[in-house]
N, C-alpha and C positions, 0 to 999 in steps of 0.2 A: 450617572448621566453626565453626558459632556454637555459643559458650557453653550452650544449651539443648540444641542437638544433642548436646553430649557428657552432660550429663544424663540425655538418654535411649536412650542407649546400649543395647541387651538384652544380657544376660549370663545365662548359666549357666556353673555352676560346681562340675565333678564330682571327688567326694573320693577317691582309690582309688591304688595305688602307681604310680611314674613308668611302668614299664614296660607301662602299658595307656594312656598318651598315645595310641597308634597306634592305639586303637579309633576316633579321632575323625576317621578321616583322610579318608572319606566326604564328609564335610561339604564338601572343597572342590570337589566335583561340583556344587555350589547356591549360584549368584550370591545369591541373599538367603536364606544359614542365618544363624541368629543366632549372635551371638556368643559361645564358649567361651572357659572357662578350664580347666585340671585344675592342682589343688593335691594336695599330700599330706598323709596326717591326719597327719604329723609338722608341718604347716604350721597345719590345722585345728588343733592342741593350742597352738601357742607363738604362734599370730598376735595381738594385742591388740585388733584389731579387724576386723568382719564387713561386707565391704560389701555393700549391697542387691543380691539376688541369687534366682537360684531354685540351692538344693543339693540335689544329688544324690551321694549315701551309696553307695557302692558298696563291692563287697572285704569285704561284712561277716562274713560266714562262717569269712573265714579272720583276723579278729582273733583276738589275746586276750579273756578275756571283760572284764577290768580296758580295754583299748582301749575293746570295745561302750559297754561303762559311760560312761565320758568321753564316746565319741560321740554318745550319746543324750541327756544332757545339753544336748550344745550344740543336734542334733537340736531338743529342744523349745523352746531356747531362742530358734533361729532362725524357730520358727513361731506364737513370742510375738511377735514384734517387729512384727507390723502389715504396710501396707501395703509390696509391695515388698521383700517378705522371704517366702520359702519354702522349706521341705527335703523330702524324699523320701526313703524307706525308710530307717524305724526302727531305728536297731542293736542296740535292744534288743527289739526284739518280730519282726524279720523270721525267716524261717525257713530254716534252711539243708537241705542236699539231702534227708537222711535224715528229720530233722523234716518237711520238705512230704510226703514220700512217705509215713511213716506216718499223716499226716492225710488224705492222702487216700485211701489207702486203709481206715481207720475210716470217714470221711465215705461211703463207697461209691462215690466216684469213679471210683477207678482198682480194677482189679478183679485188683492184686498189690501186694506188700507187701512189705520190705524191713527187715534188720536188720545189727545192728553187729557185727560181726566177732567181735571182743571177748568177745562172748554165747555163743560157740560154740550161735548158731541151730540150729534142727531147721525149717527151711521147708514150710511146707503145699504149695506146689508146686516143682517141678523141670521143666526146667531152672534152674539159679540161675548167675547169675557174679559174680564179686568186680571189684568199683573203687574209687578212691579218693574218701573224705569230703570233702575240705579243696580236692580240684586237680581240674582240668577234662580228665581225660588217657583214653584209653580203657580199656577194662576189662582188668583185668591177666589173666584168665583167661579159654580161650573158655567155654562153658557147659556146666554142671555137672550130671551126669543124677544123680547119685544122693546121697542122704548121709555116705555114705563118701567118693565123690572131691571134696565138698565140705570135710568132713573132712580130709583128705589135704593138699586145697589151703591151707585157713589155716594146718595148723601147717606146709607147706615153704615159707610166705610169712612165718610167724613165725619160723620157722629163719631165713631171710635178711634178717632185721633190722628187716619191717617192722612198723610200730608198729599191731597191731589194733585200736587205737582212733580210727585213721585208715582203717581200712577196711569197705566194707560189702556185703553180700551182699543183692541183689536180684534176685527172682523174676524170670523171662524173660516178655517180654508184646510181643508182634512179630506182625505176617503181610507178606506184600505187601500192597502197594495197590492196584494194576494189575498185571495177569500175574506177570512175577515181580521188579518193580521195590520194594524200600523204599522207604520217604518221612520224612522229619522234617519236620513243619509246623511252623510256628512263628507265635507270636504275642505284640504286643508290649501291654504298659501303658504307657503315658506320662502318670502323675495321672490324669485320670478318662476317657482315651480309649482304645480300643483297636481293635487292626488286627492284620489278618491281615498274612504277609508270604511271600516266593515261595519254592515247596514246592524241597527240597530231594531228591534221588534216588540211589538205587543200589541194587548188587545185592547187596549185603550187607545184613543186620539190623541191625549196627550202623551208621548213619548219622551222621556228622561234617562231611567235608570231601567235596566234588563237583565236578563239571565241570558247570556253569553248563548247559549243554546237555543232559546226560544227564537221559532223560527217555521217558516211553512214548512212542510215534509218535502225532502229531498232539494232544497233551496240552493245548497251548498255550491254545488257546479253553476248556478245563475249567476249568484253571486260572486264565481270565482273570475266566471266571462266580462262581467259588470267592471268590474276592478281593475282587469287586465287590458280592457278598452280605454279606462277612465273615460267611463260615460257622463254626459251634462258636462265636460271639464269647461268647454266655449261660456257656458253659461256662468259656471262657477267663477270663470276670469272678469268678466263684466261684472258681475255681482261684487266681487274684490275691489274692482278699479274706483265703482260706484262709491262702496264704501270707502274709497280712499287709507284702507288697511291693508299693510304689507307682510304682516305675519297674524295667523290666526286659523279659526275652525269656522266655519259657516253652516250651520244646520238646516237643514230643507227636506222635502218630501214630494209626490210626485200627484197632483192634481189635474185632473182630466187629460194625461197626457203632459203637460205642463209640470217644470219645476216650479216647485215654490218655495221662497226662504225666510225663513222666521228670522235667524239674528250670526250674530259672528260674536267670538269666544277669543277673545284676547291670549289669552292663557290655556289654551288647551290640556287636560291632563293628558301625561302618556301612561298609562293605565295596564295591569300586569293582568287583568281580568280575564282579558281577549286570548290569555293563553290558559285557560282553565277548562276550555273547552274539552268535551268527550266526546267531540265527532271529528274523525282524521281529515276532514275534507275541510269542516268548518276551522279545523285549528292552523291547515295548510294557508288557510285565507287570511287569520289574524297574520300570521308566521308576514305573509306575503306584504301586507300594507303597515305591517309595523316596520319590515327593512327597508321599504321603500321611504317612509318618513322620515326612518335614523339616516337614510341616506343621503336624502336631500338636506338634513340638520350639519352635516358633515360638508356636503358643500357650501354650505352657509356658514359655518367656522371661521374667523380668519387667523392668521399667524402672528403670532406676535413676534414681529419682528424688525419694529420701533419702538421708539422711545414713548412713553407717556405725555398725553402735550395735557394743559394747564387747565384746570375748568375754566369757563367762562368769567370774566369780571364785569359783575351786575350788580345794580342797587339793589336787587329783588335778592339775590345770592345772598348781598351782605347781609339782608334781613334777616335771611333765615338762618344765618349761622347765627349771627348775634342776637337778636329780638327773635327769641322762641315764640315770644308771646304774641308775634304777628303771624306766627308761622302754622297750618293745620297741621301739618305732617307728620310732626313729633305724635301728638296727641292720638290719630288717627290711623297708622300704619305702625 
């Protein structure tokens, strides 16, 4: 490789703790994905120097707010630097689950609303269930018809130790889609583009994890038109900008006609599943919005084709190179 080849190199390089490396494992489905790195912000805080890059902030939710701080910092630091230097989502202005949700339902969005545990809410509407703030894990309770068993539930959740001000009560907002299948749609930002991506199914309300297949009879051509439109994308832009997250997944579903969105995924996995499919129509579909994401990740690459400018110099930096013992990072990522 000549000298100018390695120059221009494409790199990104996503900041977030080790154990979501495995989100990236996708990529080796695509002879020409660009090139990743993942660092940890324990790496972001002590490294001396930034090499040209496009950054990607992830994890930010579940920092300290002393972390956000420092990250933001460097954040703007790395989108002073000029050419060949770029960050995404703000650590100190993005929003995390409970914050988007309240904004969008003031904004009139989403047409239910959600509160902190903590508050010992009285909800305007019921059903409600309880989940966690901070982690991506399912709802700790099924749903809640009235005040009282909502009542009931946070203080024998706060009997067992759990901390209320990690947990949050949101109004139920579901139908099927088709007959009696649920859906999680989902849609991604990548900087200033955005894409639909393949509908996910089941027979449950709550929607997570699926079998690639499952799916109403003969869906596959709906789904292929859906995709090819990038339908709700208007909506999915407002819902980004709301949340003040520049890279991410947004999960939503279709209520009386209306979109509605539950939360944004910092870290999306790129996931090899969607190609496991045994229907040629439904596999054409994965095929389709998986090139279209490597594609947009590709324009989002920059070249390295500067120098490395210098991290930041902060009293907060100093700390955490030197005084571990002030530092969460080490400990916790």
């Amino acid at each position: 490789m000549r000298h100018n080849d390695i120059e221009r190199v494409v790199v990104i390089i996503f900041i977030g703790p080790n154990r979501q490396r495995g989100n990236l494992l996708g990529y080796k489905a695509f002879d020409d994905a660009p090139s990743t790195r993942h660092k940890t912000y324990s790496w972001l805080f002590k490294t001396r120097s930034l090499p040209a890059a496009t950054y990607i902030f992830t994890f930010i939710d579940r920092l300290h707010p002393r972390e956000r701080r420092l990250a933001a910092k460097i954040y703007r630091h790395i989108n002073a630097a000029g050419a060949g230097f770029k960050a995404l989502n703000d650590p100190a202005q993005a929003r995390n689950r409970l914050g988007l949700l309240k904004a969008l339902s003031k904004a009139g969005i989403n047409s239910f609303d959600a509160y902190l545990a903590s508050e010992r809410p009285q909800p305007k509407l019921f059903p409600v269930f309880l989940r966690y703030l901070s982690v991506s894990l399912p709802p700790l309770t099924g749903l809640l018809n009235s005040q009282n068993e909502l009542d009931e539930a946070i203080e024998k959740l706060a009997q067992s130790g759990e901390p209320l001000d990690d947990l949050i009560v949101i109004e139920y907002c579901a139908e099927p889609f088709i007959d009696d299948y649920f859906v999680k749609l989902a849609a991604y930002r990548i900087d200033d583009q955005y894409m639909l991506d393949l509908f996910l199914f089941d027979r449950s309300w709550y929607v997570k994890y699926g079998e690639v297949d499952t799916m109403p009879p003969d869906f596959a051509a709906q789904e292929a038109e859906i995709l090819r439109e990038n339908r709700w994308i208007d909506d999915v832009k407002r819902v980004f900008d709301l949340a003040q997250i520049e890279y991410g997944r947004v999960d939503f579903s279709i209520v009386q006609s209306r979109p509605q969105f539950y939360e944004i995924n910092f870290h999306p996995q790129f996931t090899l599943s969607e190609f496991e499919s045994n229907c040629p129509a439904r596999l054409a579909n994965a095929e389709f919005a998986a090139r279209r994401r490597m594609d947009a990740m590709k324009r989002l690459s920059s070249t390295q084709n500067g120098a490395a400018i210098p991290n930041i110099s902060d009293p907060d930096i100093t700390a955490a190179r030197w005084r571990p013992w002030r530092n969460f990072v080490p400990q916790r990522y």
